[in-house]
C-alpha positions as CSV (number, residue, x, y, z in Angstrom):
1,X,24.3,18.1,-15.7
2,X,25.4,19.5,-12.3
3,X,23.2,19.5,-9.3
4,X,23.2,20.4,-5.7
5,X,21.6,18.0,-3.4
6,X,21.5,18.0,0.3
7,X,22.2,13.7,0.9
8,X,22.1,12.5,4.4
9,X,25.8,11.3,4.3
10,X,25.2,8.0,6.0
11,X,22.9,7.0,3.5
12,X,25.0,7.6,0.9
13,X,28.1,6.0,2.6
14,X,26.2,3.2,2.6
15,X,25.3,3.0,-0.8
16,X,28.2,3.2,-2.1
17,X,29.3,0.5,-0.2
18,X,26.7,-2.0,-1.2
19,X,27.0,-0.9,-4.5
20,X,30.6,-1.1,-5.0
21,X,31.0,1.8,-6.4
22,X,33.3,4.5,-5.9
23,X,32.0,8.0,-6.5
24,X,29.1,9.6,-5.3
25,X,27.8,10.4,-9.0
26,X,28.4,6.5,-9.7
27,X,25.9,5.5,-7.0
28,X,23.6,8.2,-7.7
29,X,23.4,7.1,-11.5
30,X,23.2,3.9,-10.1
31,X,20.0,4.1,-8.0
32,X,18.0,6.1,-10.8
33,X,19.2,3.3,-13.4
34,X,17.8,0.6,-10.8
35,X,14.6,3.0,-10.2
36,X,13.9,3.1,-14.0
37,X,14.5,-0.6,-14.0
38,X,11.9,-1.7,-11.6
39,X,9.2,0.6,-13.4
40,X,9.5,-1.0,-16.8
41,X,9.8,-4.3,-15.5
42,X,6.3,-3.3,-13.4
43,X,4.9,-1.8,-16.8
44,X,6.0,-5.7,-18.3
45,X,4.3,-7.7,-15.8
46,X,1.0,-5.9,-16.7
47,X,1.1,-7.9,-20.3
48,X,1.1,-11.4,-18.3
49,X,-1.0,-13.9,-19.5
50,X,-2.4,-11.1,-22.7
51,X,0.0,-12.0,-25.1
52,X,-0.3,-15.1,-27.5
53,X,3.1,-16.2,-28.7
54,X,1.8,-18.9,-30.4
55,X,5.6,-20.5,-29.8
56,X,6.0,-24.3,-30.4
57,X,8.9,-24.9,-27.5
58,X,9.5,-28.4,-28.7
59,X,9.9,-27.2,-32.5
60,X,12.0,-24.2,-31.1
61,X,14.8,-26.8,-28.5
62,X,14.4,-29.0,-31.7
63,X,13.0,-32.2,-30.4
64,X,11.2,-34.1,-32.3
C-alpha cells in the first residue's frame, strides 16, 4: 500500500541506522512490527499468575 507521510528526516536517519536497515519502508515496517510486538506481549503479561499449567518440571527435564 502506498502512503505519503511527512517524517522529520533526522528521525528517520536515525532509525535506520540503529536498525540496520536500509530503506525507509524497511524501518517503517520495522517500527510498526516492534509496536504490535510490545502490545501483545502487554496483553500476555495480563494472564500472570491466572493460568494453572499444572506442569511437573522435574517429570518434563526428566529427573527422577
Amino acid at each position: 500500500m502506498r502512503t505519503t507521510l511527512d517524517l522529520p528526516e533526522n528521525l528517520l536517519s536515525e532509525a535506520m541506522e540503529v536498525a540496520h536497515a536500509k530503506t525507509k519502508t524497511k524501518v517503517i515496517i520495522m517500527a510498526l512490527q516492534e509496536l504490535v510486538r510490545k502490545r501483545n506481549i502487554t496483553k500476555l503479561t495480563a494472564y500472570k499468575g491466572k493460568v494453572d499449567l499444572d506442569i511437573d518440571l522435574d517429570v518434563i527435564r526428566g529427573r527422577h
